[in-house]
C-alpha positions as CSV (number, residue, x, y, z in Angstrom):
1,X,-7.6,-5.5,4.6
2,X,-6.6,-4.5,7.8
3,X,-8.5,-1.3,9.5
4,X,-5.5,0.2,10.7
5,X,-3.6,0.5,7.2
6,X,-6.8,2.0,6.0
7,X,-7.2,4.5,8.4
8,X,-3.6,5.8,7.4
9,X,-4.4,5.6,4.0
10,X,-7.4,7.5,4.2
11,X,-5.8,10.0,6.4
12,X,-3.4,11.0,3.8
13,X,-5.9,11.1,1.4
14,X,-8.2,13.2,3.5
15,X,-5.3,15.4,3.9
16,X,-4.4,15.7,-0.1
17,X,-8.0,15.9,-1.3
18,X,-8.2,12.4,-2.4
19,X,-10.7,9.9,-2.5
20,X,-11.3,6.8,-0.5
21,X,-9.4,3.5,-0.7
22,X,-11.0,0.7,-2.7
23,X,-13.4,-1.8,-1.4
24,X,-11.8,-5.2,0.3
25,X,-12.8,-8.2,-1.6
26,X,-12.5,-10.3,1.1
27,X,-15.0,-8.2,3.6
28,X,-17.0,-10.4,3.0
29,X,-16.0,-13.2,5.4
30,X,-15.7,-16.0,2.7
31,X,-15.2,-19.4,3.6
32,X,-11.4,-20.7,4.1
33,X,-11.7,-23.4,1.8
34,X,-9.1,-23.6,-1.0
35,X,-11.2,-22.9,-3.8
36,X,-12.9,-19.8,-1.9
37,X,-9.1,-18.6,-1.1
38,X,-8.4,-18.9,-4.5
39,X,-11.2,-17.4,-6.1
40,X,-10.9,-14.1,-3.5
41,X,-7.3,-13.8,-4.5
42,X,-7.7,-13.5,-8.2
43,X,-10.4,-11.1,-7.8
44,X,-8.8,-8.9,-5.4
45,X,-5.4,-9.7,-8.0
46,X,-7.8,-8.8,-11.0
47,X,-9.0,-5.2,-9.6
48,X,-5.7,-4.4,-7.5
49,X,-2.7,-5.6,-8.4
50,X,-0.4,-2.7,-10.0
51,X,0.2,-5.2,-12.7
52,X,-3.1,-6.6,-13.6
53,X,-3.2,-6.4,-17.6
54,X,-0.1,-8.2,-17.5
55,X,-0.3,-10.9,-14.9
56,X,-0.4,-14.7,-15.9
57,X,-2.4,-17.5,-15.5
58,X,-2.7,-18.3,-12.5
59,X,-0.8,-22.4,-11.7
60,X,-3.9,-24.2,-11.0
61,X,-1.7,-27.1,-9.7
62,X,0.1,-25.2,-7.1
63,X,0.4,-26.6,-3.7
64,X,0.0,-23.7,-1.3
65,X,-1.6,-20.4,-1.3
66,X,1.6,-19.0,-1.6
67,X,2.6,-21.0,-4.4
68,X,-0.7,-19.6,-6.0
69,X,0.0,-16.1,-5.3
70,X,3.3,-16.6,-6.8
71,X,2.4,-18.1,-10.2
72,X,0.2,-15.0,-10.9
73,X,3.3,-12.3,-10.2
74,X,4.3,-10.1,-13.2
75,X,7.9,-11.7,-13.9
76,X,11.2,-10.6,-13.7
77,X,9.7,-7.2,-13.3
78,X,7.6,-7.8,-9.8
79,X,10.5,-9.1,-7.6
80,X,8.7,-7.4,-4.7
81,X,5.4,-9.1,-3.8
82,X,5.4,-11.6,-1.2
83,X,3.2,-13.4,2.0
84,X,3.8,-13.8,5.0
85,X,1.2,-14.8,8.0
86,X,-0.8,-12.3,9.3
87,X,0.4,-13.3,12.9
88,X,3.8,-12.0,11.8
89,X,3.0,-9.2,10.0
90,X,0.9,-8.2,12.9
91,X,3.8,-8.6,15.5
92,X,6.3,-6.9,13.6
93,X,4.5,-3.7,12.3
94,X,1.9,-3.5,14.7
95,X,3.0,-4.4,18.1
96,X,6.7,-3.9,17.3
97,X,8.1,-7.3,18.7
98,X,9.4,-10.3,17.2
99,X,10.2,-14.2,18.1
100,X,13.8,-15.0,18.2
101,X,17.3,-14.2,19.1
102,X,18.0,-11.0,17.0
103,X,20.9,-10.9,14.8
104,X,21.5,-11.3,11.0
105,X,24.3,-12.3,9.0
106,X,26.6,-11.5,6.9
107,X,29.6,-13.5,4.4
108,X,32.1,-10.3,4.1
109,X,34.4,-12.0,1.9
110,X,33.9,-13.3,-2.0
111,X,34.9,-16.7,-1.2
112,X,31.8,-17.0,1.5
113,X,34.0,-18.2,4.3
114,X,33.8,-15.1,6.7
115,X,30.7,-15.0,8.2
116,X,30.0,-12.1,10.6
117,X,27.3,-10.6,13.0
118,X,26.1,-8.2,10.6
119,X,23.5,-6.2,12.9
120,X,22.1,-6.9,16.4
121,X,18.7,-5.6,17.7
122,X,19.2,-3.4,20.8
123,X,16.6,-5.1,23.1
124,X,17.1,-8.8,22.0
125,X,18.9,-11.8,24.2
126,X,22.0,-12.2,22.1
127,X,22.8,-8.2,22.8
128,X,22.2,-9.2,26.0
129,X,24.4,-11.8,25.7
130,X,26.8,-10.0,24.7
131,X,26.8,-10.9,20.9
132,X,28.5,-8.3,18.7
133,X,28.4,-6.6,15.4
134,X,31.9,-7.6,13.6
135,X,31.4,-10.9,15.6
136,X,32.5,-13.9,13.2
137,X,30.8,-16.8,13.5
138,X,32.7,-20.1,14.0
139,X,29.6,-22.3,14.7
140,X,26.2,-22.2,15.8
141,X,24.7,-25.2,17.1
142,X,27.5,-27.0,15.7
143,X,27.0,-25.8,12.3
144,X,29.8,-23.9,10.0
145,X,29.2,-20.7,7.9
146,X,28.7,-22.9,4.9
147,X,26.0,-24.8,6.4
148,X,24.1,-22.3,7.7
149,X,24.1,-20.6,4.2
150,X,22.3,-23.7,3.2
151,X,19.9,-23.4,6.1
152,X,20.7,-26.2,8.2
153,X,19.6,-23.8,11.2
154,X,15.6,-24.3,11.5
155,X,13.5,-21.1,12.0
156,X,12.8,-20.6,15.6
157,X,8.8,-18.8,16.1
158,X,8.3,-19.7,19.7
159,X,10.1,-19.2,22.9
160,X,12.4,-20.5,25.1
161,X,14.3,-22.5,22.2
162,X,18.0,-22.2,23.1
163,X,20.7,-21.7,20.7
164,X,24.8,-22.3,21.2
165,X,27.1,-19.9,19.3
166,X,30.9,-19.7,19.4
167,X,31.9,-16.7,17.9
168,X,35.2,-14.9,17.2
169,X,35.4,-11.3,18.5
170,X,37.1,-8.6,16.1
171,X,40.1,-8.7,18.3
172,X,40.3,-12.2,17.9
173,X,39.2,-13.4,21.2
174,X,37.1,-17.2,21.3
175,X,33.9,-17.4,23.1
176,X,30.8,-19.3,23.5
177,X,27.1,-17.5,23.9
178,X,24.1,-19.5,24.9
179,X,21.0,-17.8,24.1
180,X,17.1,-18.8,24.3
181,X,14.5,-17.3,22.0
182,X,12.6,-14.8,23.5
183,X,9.2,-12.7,22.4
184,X,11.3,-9.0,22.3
185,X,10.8,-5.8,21.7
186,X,12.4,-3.8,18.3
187,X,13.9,-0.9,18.6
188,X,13.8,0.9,15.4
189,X,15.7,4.0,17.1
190,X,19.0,1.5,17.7
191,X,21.7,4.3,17.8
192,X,22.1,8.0,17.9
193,X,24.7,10.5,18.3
194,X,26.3,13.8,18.0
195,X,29.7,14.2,16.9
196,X,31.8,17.4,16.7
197,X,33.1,17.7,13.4
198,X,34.1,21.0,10.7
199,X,32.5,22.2,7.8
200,X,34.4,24.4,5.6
201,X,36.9,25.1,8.0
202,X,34.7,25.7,10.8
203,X,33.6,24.1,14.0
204,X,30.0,22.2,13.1
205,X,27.6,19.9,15.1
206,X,26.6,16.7,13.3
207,X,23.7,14.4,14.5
208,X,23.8,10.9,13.8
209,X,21.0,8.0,13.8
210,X,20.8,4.3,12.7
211,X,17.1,4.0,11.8
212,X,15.8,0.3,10.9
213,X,12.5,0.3,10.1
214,X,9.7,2.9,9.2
215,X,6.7,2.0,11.8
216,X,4.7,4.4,13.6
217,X,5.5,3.4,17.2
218,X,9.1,4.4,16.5
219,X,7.4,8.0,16.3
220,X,8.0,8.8,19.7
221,X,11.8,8.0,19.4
222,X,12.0,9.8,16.4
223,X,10.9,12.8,17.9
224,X,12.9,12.5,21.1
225,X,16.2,12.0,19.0
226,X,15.4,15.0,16.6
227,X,14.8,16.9,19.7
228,X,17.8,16.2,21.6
229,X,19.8,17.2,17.7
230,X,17.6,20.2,18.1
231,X,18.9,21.4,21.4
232,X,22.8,20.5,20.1
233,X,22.5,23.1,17.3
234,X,23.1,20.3,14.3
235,X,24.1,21.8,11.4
236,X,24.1,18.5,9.3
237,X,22.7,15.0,10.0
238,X,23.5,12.0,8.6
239,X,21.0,9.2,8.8
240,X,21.9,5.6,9.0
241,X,19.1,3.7,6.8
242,X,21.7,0.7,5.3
243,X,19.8,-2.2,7.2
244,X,16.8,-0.3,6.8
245,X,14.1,-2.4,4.3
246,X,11.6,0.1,4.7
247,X,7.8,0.3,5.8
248,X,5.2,3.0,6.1
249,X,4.7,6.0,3.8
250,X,3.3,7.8,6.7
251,X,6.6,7.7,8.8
252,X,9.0,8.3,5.8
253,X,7.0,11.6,5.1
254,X,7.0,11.9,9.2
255,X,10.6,11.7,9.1
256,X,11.3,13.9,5.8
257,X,9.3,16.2,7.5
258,X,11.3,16.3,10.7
259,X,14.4,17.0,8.5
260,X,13.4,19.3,6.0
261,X,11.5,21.5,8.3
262,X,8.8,24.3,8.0
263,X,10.6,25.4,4.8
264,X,8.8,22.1,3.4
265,X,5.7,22.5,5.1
266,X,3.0,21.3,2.7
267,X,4.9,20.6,-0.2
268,X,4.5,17.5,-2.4
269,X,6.6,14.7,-0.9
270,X,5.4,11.9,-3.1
271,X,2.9,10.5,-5.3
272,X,1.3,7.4,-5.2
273,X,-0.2,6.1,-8.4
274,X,-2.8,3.3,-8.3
275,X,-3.6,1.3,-11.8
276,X,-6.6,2.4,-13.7
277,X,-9.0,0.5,-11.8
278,X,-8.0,2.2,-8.7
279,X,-7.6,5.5,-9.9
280,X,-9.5,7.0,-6.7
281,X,-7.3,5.7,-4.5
282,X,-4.0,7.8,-6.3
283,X,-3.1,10.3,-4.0
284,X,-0.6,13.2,-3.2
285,X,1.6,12.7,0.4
286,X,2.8,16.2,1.8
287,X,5.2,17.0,3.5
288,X,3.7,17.6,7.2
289,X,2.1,21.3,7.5
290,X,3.7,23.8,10.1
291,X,1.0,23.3,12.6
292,X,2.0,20.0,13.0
293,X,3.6,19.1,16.3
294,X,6.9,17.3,15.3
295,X,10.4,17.5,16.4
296,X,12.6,19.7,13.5
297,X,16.9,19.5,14.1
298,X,16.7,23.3,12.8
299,X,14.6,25.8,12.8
300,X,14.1,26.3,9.5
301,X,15.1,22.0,8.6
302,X,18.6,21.1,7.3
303,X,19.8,22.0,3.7
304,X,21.7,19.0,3.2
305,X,21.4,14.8,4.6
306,X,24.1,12.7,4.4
307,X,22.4,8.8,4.0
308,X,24.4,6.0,4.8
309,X,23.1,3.1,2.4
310,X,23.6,-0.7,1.2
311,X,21.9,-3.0,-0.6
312,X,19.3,-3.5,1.7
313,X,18.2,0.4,2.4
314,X,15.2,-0.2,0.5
315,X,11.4,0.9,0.0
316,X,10.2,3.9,2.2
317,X,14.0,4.5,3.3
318,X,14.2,5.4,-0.8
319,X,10.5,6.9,-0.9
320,X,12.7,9.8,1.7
321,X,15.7,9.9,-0.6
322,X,13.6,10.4,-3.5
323,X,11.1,12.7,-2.0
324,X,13.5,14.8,-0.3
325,X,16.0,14.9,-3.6
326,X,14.1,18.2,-5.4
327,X,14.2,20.3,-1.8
328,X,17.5,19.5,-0.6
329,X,21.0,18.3,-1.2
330,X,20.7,14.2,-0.6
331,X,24.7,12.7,-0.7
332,X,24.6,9.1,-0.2
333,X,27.5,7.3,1.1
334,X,27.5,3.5,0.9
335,X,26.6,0.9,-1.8
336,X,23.9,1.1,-4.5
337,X,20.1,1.0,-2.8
338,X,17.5,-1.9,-3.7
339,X,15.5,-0.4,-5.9
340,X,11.7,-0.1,-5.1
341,X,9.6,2.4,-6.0
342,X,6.3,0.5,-5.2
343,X,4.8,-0.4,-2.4
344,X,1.2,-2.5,-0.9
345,X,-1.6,-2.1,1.0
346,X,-1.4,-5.6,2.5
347,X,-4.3,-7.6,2.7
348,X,-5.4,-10.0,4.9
349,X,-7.1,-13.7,4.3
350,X,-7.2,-16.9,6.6
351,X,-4.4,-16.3,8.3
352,X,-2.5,-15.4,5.5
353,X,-1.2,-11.7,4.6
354,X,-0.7,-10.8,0.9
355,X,1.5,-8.1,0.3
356,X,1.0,-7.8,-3.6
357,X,2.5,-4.2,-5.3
358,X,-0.8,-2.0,-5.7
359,X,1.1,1.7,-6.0
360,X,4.2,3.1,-8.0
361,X,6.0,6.0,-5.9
362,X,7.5,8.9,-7.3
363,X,8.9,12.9,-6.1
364,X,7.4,16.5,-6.4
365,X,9.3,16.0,-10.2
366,X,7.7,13.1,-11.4
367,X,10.5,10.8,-11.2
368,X,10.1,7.4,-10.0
369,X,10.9,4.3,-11.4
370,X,14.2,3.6,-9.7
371,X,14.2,-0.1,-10.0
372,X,18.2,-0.1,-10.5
373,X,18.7,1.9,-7.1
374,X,19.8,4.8,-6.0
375,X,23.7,5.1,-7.0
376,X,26.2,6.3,-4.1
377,X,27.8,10.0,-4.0
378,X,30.8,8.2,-2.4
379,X,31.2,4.4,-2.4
380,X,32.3,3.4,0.9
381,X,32.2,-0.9,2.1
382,X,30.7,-1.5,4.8
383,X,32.9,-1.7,8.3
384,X,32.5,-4.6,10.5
385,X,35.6,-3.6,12.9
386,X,33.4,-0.8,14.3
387,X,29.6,-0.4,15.9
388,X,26.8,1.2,14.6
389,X,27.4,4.8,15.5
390,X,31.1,4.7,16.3
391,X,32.8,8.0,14.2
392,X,35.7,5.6,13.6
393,X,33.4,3.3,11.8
394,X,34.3,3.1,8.1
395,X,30.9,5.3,6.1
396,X,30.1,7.2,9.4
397,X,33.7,8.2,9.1
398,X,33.6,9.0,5.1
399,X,30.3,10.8,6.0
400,X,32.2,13.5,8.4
401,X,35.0,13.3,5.8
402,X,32.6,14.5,3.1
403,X,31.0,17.0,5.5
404,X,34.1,18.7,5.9
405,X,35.8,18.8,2.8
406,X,33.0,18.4,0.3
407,X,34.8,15.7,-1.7
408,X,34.6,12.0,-1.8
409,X,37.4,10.6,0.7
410,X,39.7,8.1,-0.9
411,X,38.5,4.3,-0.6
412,X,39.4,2.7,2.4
413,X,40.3,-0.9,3.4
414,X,37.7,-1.8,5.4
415,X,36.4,-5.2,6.7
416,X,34.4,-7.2,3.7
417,X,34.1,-4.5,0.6
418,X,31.3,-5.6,-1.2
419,X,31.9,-5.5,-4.9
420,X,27.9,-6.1,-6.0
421,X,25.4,-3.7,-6.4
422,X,22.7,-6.1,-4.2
423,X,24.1,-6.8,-0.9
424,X,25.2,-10.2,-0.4
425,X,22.4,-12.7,0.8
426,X,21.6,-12.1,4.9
427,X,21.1,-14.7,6.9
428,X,19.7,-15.2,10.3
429,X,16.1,-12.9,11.2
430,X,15.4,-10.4,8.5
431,X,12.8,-7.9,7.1
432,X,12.1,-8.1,3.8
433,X,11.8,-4.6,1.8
434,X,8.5,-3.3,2.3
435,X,6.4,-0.1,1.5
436,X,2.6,0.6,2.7
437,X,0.6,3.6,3.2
């Protein structure tokens, strides 16, 4: 288990009164033969996983340790668990970088023959390169939309491997983009702003941020924006989390905190429940204590959050929702959330990184459980003729709509409505859902 997720974890239970995490079963330093991998995973499954009593046999004829850790998943109900290596969970939640080009995408149309750029990372070499959100994709490296659904494109983990995209920009214009992979930076913070909108009748400030993932070194950038919303006067926010698969605990309370304010100080944000073997390790998360030097956008925090959602705003981006839902007015404008109201304490094991659900979530009120989703307050498609932060852009602009009239706008025609509740499949470089302490 890695040191630094249980130092968080033992931080927030030093700060509810809890007791300390359970012992590692692979502190040991076994061997990395097959049979020792396979013997330390079923223990640690045995005495950790959420879904112990009810997890299978274990497929003795499986052909990888991921094949292994799959056959002993609690089915349909555990959709969540997954690995990865530790070299890429490392890089992605610990040094906040990645290997590639930076983009995913996106079919907007039910006959899957629209592909677009669905979302591109700030600091990557196709934003560089000038490569768009709304973009649609004609080929890339000679391969159509329908081909690159079927993953002709191979997964690219090194550097310097260069891709050749012609694309087709919103306004119709052809061009060609000829990228190489690069080791980047993320940029959780991608977009913020402040718009001038009314409320009521009267002149109100409104902040606005596209958040993407829930990591402690976006801290800093957190702060700094809820500052700068802070000096504006905001007298409603509304929080971009619809690419946003989720992450830390710790920041979604960080973040709750910011917006609820010192009229939250201390009170129960969530509660993490352990199964019965690990009953010292359930714990209360509160809400960050007034002493606590963080950035607030009011005084006193924000009575109301306007969340822009999809399909893919999932894990600690519904841990806020739900944990912010008995305190303040939460309106959600978008598409039907994920629905995941567990969460791991990944573990590590030669080279591999087992993120296996060991908690259930749930608010101040008890309620958890949302494995359907979070339903929208106004059911807006997403809008791939606008960026991220743009007030024209089709849910930022329902979001200022509701702010000033109180009432659902009516449904507009923009690009690619989905009609599913899960988001249609993304393709390109993605982060699946996850939630740890």
């Amino acid at each position: 288990m890695k040191l630094w997720v249980v130092a968080v974890l033992a931080l927030l239970l030093q700060a509810c009164g809890g007791g300390s995490s359970a012992p590692d079963p692979n502190a040991s330093g076994a061997s990395c033969t097959v049979q020792a991998q396979r013997q330390s995973l079923r223990d640690y499954m045995n005495a950790q996983y959420y879904w112990y009593a009810q997890m299978p046999q274990p497929d003795e004829s499986a052909t990888s340790m991921d094949a292994y850790f799959q056959s002993m998943l609690f089915r349909p109900l555990d959709r969540y668990s997954f690995t990865e290596t530790t070299a890429a969970h490392d890089q992605l939640f610990v040094a906040g970088r990645k290997v590639g080009y930076g983009y995913s995408l996106v079919f907007v149309d039910a006959a899957q023959t629209d592909m677009r750029v669905r979302y591109v990372e700030p600091q990557s070499p196709v934003a560089r390169a000038g490569l768009l959100r709304g973009d649609m994709i004609v080929t890339i490296d000679g391969f159509t939309p329908q081909q690159i659904a079927q993953g002709a494109l191979a997964i690219v983990d090194t550097v310097g491997v260069l891709r050749h995209f012609v694309v087709r920009s919103v306004s119709g214009q052809l061009h060609q983009i000829d990228v190489a992979s690069e080791d980047f930076p993320l940029q959780p913070v991608a977009t913020t702003a402040t718009f001038d909108a009314t409320r009521n009748g009267a002149p109100v400030k409104v902040g606005y941020i596209d958040y993407t993932q829930f990591v402690n070194y976006s801290f800093a950038d957190l702060s700094t924006a809820f500052a700068r919303f802070n000096n504006a006067g905001i007298g409603e926010l509304i929080l971009d989390l619809r690419y946003n698969g989720g992450g830390s605990v710790a920041t979604s309370r960080d973040l709750a905190s910011m917006i609820g304010g010192t009229q939250l100080a201390g009170q129960l944000f969530a509660y993490l429940r352990f199964n019965d073997k690990q009953s010292a390790s359930t714990t209360q998360v509160r809400f960050n204590a007034a002493d606590v030097p963080f950035a607030q956008p009011m005084p006193g925090g924000l009575q109301r959050l306007i969340v822009l959602t999809s399909g893919g705003t999932a894990s600690a981006s519904e841990l806020l929702i739900n944990g912010l839902k008995p305190f303040i007015d939460v309106v959600l404008i978008g598409d039907t959330t994920y629905g995941k109201p567990y969460g791991f304490v990944p573990r590590d094991d030669c080279g591999i990184t087992y993120d296996a659900v060991n908690f259930e979530s749930l608010n101040s009120l008890g309620v958890g459980n949302f494995t359907s989703g979070f339903a929208p307050t106004c059911a807006v498609p997403d809008d791939f003729t606008h960026q991220l932060g743009d007030a024209g852009e089709g849910r930022t602009h329902a979001a200022l709509s509701y702010i000033a009239t109180g009432q659902c706008p009516v449904a507009g025609t923009a690009l690619g409505a989905p009609k599913l509740r899960v988001a249609s499949p993304v393709f390109g470089e993605t982060v699946r859902p996850q939630m740890f302490p």
